[in-house]
Every structure is written in C-alpha cells, then in structure tokens.
C-alpha positions in Angstrom: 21.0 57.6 -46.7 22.5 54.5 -48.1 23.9 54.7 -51.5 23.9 51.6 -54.0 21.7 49.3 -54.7 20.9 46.5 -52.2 23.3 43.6 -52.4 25.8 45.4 -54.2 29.5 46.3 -53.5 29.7 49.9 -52.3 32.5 52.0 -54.1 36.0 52.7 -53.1 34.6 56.1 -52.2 31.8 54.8 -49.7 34.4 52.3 -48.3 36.6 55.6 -47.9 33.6 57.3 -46.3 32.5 55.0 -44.1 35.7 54.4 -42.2 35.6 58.3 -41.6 32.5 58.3 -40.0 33.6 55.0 -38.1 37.1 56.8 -36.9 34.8 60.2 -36.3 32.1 58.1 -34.4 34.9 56.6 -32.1 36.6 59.9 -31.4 33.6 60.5 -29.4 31.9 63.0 -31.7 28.2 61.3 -32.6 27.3 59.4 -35.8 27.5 60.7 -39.4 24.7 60.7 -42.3 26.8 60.7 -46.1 23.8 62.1 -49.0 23.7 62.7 -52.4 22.1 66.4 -53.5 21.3 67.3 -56.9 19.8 70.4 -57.6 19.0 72.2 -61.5 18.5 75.6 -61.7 16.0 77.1 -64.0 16.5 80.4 -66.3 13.5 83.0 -66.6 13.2 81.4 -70.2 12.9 77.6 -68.8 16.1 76.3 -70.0 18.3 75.1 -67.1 21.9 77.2 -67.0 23.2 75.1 -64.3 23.1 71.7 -62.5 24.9 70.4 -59.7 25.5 66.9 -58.2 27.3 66.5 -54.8 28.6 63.8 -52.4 28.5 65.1 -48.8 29.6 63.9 -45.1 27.5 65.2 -42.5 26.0 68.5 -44.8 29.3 69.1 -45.8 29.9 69.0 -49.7 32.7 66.7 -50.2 32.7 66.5 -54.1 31.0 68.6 -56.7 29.9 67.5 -60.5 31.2 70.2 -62.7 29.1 69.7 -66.3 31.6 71.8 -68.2 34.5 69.4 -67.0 32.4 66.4 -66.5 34.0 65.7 -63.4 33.8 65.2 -59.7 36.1 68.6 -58.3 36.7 68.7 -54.6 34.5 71.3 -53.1 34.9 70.6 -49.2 36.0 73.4 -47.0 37.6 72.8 -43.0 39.0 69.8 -42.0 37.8 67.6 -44.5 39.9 69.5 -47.4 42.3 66.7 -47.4 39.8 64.1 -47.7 37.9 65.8 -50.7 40.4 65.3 -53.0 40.6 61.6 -52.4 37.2 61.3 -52.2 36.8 63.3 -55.8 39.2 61.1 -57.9 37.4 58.3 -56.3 34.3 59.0 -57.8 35.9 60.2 -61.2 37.6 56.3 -60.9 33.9 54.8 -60.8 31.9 55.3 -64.1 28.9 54.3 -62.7 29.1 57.7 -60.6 30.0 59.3 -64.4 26.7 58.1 -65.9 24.5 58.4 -62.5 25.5 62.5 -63.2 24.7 62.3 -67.0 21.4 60.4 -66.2 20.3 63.2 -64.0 22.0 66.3 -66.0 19.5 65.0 -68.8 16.4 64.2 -66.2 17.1 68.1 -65.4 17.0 69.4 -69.0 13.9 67.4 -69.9 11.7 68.0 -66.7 13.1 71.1 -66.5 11.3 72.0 -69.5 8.1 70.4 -68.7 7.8 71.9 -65.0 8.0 75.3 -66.5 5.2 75.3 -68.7 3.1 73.9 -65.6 4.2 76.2 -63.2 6.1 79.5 -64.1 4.3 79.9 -67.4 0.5 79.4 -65.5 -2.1 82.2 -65.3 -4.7 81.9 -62.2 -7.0 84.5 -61.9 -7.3 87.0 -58.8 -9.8 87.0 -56.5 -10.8 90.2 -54.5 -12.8 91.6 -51.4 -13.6 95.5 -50.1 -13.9 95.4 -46.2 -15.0 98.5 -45.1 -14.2 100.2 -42.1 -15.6 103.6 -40.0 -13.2 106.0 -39.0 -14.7 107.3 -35.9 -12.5 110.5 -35.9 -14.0 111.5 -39.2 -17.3 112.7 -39.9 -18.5 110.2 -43.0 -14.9 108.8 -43.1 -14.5 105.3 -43.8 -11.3 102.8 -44.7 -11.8 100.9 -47.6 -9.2 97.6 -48.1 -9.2 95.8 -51.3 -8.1 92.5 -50.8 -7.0 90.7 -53.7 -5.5 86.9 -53.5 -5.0 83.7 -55.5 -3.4 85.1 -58.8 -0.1 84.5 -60.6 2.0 85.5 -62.1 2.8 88.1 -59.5 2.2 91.2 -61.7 -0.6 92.8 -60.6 -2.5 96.9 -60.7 -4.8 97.4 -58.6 -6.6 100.7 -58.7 -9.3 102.8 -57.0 -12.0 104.6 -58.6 -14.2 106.8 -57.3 -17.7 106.9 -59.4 -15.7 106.2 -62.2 -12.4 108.1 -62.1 -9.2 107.0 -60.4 -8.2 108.3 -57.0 -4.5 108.4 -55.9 -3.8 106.1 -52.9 -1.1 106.7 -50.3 1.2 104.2 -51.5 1.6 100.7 -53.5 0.8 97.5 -51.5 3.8 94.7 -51.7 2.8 91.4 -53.1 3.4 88.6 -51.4 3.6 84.9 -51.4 0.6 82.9 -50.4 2.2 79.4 -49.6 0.6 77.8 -52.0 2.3 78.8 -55.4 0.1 82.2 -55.9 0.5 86.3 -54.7 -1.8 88.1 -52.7 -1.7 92.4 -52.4 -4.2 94.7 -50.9 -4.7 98.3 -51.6 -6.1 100.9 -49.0 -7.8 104.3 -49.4 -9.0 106.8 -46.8 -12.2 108.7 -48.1 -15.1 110.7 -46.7 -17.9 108.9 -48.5 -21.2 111.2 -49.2 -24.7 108.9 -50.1 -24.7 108.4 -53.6 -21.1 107.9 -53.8 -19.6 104.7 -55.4 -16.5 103.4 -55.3 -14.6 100.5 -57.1 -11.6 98.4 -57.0 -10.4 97.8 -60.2 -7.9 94.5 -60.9 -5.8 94.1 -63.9 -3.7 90.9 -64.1 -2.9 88.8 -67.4 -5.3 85.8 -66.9 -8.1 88.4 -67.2 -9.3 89.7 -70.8 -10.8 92.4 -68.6 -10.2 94.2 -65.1 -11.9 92.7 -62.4 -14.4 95.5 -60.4 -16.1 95.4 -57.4 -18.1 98.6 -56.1 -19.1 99.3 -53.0 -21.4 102.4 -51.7 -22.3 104.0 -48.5 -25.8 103.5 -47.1 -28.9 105.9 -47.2 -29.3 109.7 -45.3 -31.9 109.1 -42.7 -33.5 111.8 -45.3 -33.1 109.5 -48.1 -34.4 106.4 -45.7 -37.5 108.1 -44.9 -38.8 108.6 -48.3 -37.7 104.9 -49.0 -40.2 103.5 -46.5 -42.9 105.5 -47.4 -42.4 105.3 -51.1 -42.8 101.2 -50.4 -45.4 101.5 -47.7 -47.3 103.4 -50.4 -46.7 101.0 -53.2 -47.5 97.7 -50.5 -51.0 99.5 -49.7 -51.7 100.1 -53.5 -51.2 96.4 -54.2 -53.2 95.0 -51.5 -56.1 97.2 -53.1 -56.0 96.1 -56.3 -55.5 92.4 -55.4 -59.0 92.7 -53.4 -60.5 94.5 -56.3 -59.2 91.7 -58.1 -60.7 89.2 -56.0 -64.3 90.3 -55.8 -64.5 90.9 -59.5 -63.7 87.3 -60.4 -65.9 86.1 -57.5 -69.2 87.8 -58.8 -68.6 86.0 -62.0 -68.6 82.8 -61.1 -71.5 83.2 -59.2 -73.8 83.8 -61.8 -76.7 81.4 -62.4 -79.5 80.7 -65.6 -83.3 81.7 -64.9 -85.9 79.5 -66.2 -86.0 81.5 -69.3 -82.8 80.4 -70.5 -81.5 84.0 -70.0 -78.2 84.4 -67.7 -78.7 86.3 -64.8 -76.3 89.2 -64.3 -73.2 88.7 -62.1 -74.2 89.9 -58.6 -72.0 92.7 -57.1 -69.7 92.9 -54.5 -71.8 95.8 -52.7 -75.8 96.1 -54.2 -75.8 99.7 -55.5 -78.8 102.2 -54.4 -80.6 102.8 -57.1 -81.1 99.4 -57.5 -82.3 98.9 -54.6 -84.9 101.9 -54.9 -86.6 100.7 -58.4 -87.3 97.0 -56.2 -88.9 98.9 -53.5 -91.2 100.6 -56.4 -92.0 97.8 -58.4 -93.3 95.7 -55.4 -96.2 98.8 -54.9 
C-alpha cells in the first residue's frame, strides 16, 4: 500500500520503513507490504467507545494511535520492538499523521452514528416454512420442521401449537447467521397426527404487530375419502341435471311463434305430454 499522496515527500517514518524492508528484502527473506488499519468499535447504544489507528510492517503493528493520549505509542511485539519506538516518535514528529488520526477519530463518531440506525437498529420480518416428514417407525407419526429465515434482530419465539394450544418441543433451536446481515432458526416436533388435527407454527419477532402462523394438517381417512367423492360425485350429477332442465326450458321459449289470429301460440315442450296427444286423436273423429 503506498502511503502519501502522489508526488509528495514521504515522511521520516516511511523513509525509516522503507530501508527496513530494503535491508530485510536483501537478507534473503522476501518483500514486505507497510499498511495503515483503522478500525472503530461500536457500543450496543451506537456511540463508538474506542478507535484505533495503526502503522504496520508486514501485519505487524508497529505504532498505535492512543485517543486518550493523542499519540502514536509503540505497540510492536518480536524483533521489531526496537524499531517501534523510532518509528512511534516519528509519527508523533509529523502533524500531518496527528490530523490524518483526528480526521478519522471524527469520520468514526459521525458514521458511526449513522451506520447504526441503518443496520443494528433495522427490523426485517421473518419468513417461515413447515416441511413435513413420515416417520416410518410410527404408525401416523410424522416430523414437522418450521423453518424460519430472513429476520433481525436476532430475537426470535417460535412456538408449536397443536389445534390451538401450545405443545412442548424437545429443545430450543440456535439462531444463526445467514451471510447476508439476517438470523435464521428452525424448530422441530415429533407428533402422531390423527385426521382432523391441525397444527401451527407460531413466530413472534419485533417487526411483526402480530405472530406470524402457518398451519398445516394431515390428509383424509380413506373413510373420510370415500364419503368425499361421493358427496361431489353426487353434487356433479345434480348440476348437470338442472343445467339440462335449464336448457330445454329456455329453448321451448324461444320457439314460440304467432297464429294468424294474432294469438301467441304456446311454447312447445321439451317431451309432448299424453293427454295431449289423446284429445288430438279425438278431435280429428
């Protein structure tokens, strides 16, 4: 990493640095990298209780900014301890290194405060699954996993009910980090599900004004099946009569026509009825 501007004279303390790495380099020992590593650390409140600003050779912290003294202390450990010390009232020499650690220590207090009403103080919302699995050892047994991801803060209860009251689980699930700034848990139960049964997964987190539920159930007795189907084959059959009934009732009355009288004629049926028939047979003797 090169440090100063371009064109500009490096420091006493990079001079001093440089010829290190160049006596280091000659020894046979490989090349050296000198960085610059500021950190800030952040309380659970948002304020930032410490900062740091170090000068290293190689990873190895050479000299440390200490706010409280406002100056560079010598913080190397190993071989380099002697060269620390030299390198640390170098740096306290140079006061562009003085208000280069100011500039930052203030960078630190005012982003700090900003960054932690975007981040630590968010609230995202869980999202949550129920996979269901057969326990083939168990007659009706079945695993139930609620997944639940995508939410933070990381305080989270998740809870199963079963239709309607809670059921003790065999333990608490960890929460864990997703990678991308939010938690994830899960919560397992092991129960011998009847029909008619329904179970939930209940989620309470503090971006929700309410839990979040999601039921699940087991599916029908062949018993329960059977009557299913017929009850809808039943229904299907009762529909498909009425809709031809329907039909042929609005197809007689279009059909009707006007005698020469000016009289309608009657709407002619779908099916002549008999005793109609029988008084036409009468009146043509």
């Amino acid at each position: 990493m090169v440090l100063g501007q371009a064109g500009a004279r490096p420091p006493p303390a990079m001079w001093l640095l440089r010829v290190l790495g160049l006596v280091l380099s000659c020894q046979g020992t490989g090349a050296f990298v000198m960085q610059v590593s500021s950190s800030c650390l952040l309380a659970a409140n948002g304020s930032v209780p410490a900062f740091g600003l170090s000068l290293l050779f190689d990873r190895t912290p050479l000299a440390c900014f200490v706010p409280q003294a406002q100056l560079f202390l010598p913080c190397a450990q190993g071989a380099l301890q002697g060269v620390d010390s030299v390198v640390a009232s170098l740096l306290n020499a140079d006061p562009a290194w003085g208000h280069r650690a100011q500039s930052r220590l203030r960078a630190c207090q005012e982003l700090g405060t900003e960054l932690w009403g975007s981040t630590a103080r968010r609230s995202v919302p869980p999202q949550l699954r129920i996979v269901a699995d057969p326990l083939p050892t168990t007659p009706g047994g079945v695993l139930l996993t609620c997944y639940v991801w995508g939410f933070y803060p990381p305080e989270v209860t998740v809870t199963w009910m079963l239709n309607g009251d809670p059921v003790a689980t065999a333990g608490t699930a960890k929460v864990l980090p997703r990678g991308d700034f939010t938690y994830q848990t899960q919560a397992t139960l092991r129960a011998s599900a009847q029909p008619g049964d329904s179970f939930s997964c209940s989620v309470q987190h503090r971006s929700l004004q309410q839990p979040l539920r999601q039921h699940w159930g087991p599916g029908l007795s062949p018993e329960l099946l059977v009557k299913v189907v017929v009850a809808v084959a039943i229904m299907g059959l009762g529909l498909v009569v009425f809709s031809a009934g329907t039909f042929c009732y609005c197809q007689g009355g279009v059909s009707g026509t006007v005698t020469n009288g000016g009289e309608p004629e009657p709407p002619p049926r779908c099916l002549p009825a008999p005793a109609a028939a029988s008084e036409s047979q009468s009146g043509n003797w």
